[in-house]
C-alpha angles and dihedrals in degrees: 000000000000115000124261117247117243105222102241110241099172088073094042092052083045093050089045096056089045095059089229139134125219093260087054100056081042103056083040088050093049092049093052087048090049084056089059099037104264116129100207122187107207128159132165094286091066094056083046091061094042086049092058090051101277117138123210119225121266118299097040107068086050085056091052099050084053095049094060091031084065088042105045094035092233139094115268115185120217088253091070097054087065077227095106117102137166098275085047097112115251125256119303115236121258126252092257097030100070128064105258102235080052089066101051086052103034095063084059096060124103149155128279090038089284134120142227136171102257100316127209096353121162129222106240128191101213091069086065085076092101131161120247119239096264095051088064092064111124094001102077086056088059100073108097120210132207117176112258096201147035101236114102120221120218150179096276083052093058094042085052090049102043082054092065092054092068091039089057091040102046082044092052095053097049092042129017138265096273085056093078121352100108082057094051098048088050096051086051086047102038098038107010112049086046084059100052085060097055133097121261152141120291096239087047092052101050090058081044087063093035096054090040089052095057085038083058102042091042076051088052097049096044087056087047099049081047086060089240099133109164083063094038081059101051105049087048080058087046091052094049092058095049088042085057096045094063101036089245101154098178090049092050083042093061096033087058083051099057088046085058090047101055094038075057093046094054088041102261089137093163090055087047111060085044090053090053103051083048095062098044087050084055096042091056095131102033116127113261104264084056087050097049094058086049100060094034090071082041088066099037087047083057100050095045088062093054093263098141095173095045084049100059096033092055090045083058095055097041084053092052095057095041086060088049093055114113092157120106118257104272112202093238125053096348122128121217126185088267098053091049096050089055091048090055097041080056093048086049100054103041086054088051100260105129103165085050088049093054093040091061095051100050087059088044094063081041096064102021113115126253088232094063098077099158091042096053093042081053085042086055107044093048090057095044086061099053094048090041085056087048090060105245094123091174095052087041084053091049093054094046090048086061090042079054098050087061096031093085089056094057143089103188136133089204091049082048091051096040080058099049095053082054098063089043099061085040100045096079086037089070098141104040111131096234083040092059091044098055100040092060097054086053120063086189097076 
């Protein structure tokens, strides 16, 4: 005789302190799926069956718990969803918990002897709760390491290694973060964590950690611009703790930034703009093109929470250190004319100026390097859309003829997402003269 369900009560008293209906945690829950990969199709009737007792399959309690824990701005463990059962997967290893090496090969582990890059990982709020700089002293001297292994790394490995940076990096740029990002979590899990393991010099491992730490941040933003974020997250964890590892404070500083960029990205503006002043405390001695990126996601983190003033003052700043800088464009953490332009076209159009914002966009495809490819088609269709908003649909078509010319060459969510908001302006504008235009150079549409 099958058993009876037991009507979960601990989700009812939590949807009740949420404010929220079943349809509501369902459309949340489908949202936070959407952030790891995983298309979920929830409606009211679901909530319904977890509310009678029934439990969803892993990942989904841990997306629920998310979800309130969101809603309600504290942490919720999967035990008090009710929605935890024996098969639910124990608890992950903190940041500072795990040996390093161990978090660029354990989000690669699943089931049936195969592997994926961290599939199926949410993005959680709670690992956003992330010491300062300052707080570190003392304690990242604290890890202890013993070689793991026999092999022994040398110079020739890190050289290797720090060649890859600028192939990843150089690959990202022309093409998009989909293009190679499996490739590049499986180089960190396959050559690099066995490294880290290894013996070596002091002085070798210490490049060891700072080369694995830009590998792993360059893994983290191709996941990110993916939209993959549970795994984007995790790999910019991942490069805090090598950062710290080998007392490298720029490289924890901008690490600190892209977390802030992406909390900002998936509308966490509060943990933004913390995460940014965070990471220009930490960046306190970084060279001024490095301090320039950093405060210019201060002042878009502002302006995306409504602080208009902090906004502008921070832009200033990040515009006079970007004129100081004398130093050549690095492929992680350094701030060119273009970036800048798009942070403050961002800045701009959050605060409701829209001719500043598309003045600062068109200078930022002006200056924006060949090279870039999936930044300027971004950069594009970003413009398009404001002029688009202002009303100059032939101007808005120009703009997304030049976003199509690059759009073949990428593998990019976001590319995907920037051409999907395109259909959907175009799509009531049918019989506009530049629409139908466009429309017929690009099969696409």
């Amino acid at each position: 005789m099958a058993a009876r369900r037991v009507p979960n009560t601990m989700l009812r008293e939590l949807l009740s302190e949420a404010g929220w209906t079943g349809d509501a945690l369902a459309r949340a829950v489908n949202a936070i799926g959407a952030e790891a990969g995983i298309p979920l199709r929830y409606g009211r009737s679901a909530v319904t069956h977890w509310l009678n007792g029934m439990c969803p399959r892993a990942p989904v309690p841990g997306f629920v718990a998310e979800a309130f824990s969101r809603k309600l701005r504290r942490p919720v463990p999967v035990a008090d969803t009710g929605l935890a059962s024996a098969r639910s997967p124990a608890r992950q290893h903190g940041l500072w918990e795990m040996d390093v090496s161990s978090r660029l090969v354990a989000p690669r582990e699943t089931g049936a002897g195969r592997t994926a890059a961290v599939a199926g990982r949410g993005y959680l709020l709670a690992e956003l709760a992330v010491p300062g700089w300052d707080e570190l002293t003392g304690t990242r001297q604290g890890w202890s390491w013993v070689a793991e292994s026999p092999e022994r790394v040398e110079r020739w490995h890190v050289a290797s290694a720090t060649g890859m940076v600028g192939l990843f990096s150089d690959l990202d740029f022309a093409f998009g973060g989909g293009h190679a990002r499996l490739q590049l979590a499986g180089y960190l899990a396959a050559t690099v964590a066995p490294w880290l393991r290894a013996t070596a010099a002091p002085a070798v491992r210490r490049d060891l950690l700072l080369t694995a730490s830009r590998l792993t941040y360059l893994c983290g933003f191709m996941f990110f611009d993916d939209e993959l974020h549970g795994a984007a997250q995790h790999y910019y964890l991942t490069t805090l703790r090598l950062a710290a590892e080998a007392g490298d404070q720029t490289g924890y500083a901008v690490t600190l930034r892209a977390l802030s960029g992406q909390a900002r990205f998936l509308g966490h503006h509060r943990e933004a703009v913390h995460l940014a002043e965070a990471a220009v405390e930490a960046g306190s001695a970084a060279g001024p093109q490095t301090a320039a990126f950093l405060y210019g996601q201060l002042a878009v983190a502002h302006a995306s929470d409504g602080n208009r003033s902090e906004a502008v003052r921070h832009l200033r700043t990040a515009e006079r250190f970007l004129d100081r800088a004398r130093d050549r464009t690095v492929p992680i953490g350094g701030c060119h004319a273009a970036s800048l332009a798009h942070q403050q076209a961002a800045v701009w159009a959050r605060l409701g100026d829209r001719p500043g914002a598309i003045q600062a966009l068109t200078q930022s495809v002006r200056h924006r390097p060949a090279s870039e490819r999936r930044s300027r088609a971004i950069t594009l269709a970003r413009l398009a859309e404001l002029q688009f908003d202002a009303g100059d649909i032939e101007e808005a078509c120009g703009t997304w003829q030049r976003f199509l010319q690059d759009y073949p060459y990428l593998r990019s969510r976001r590319v995907n997402r920037a051409l999907a908001g395109m259909r959907a302006r175009l799509r009531p504008h049918t019989q506009n003269a530049a629409v139908v235009a466009l429309r017929r150079r690009n099969p696409v549409l």
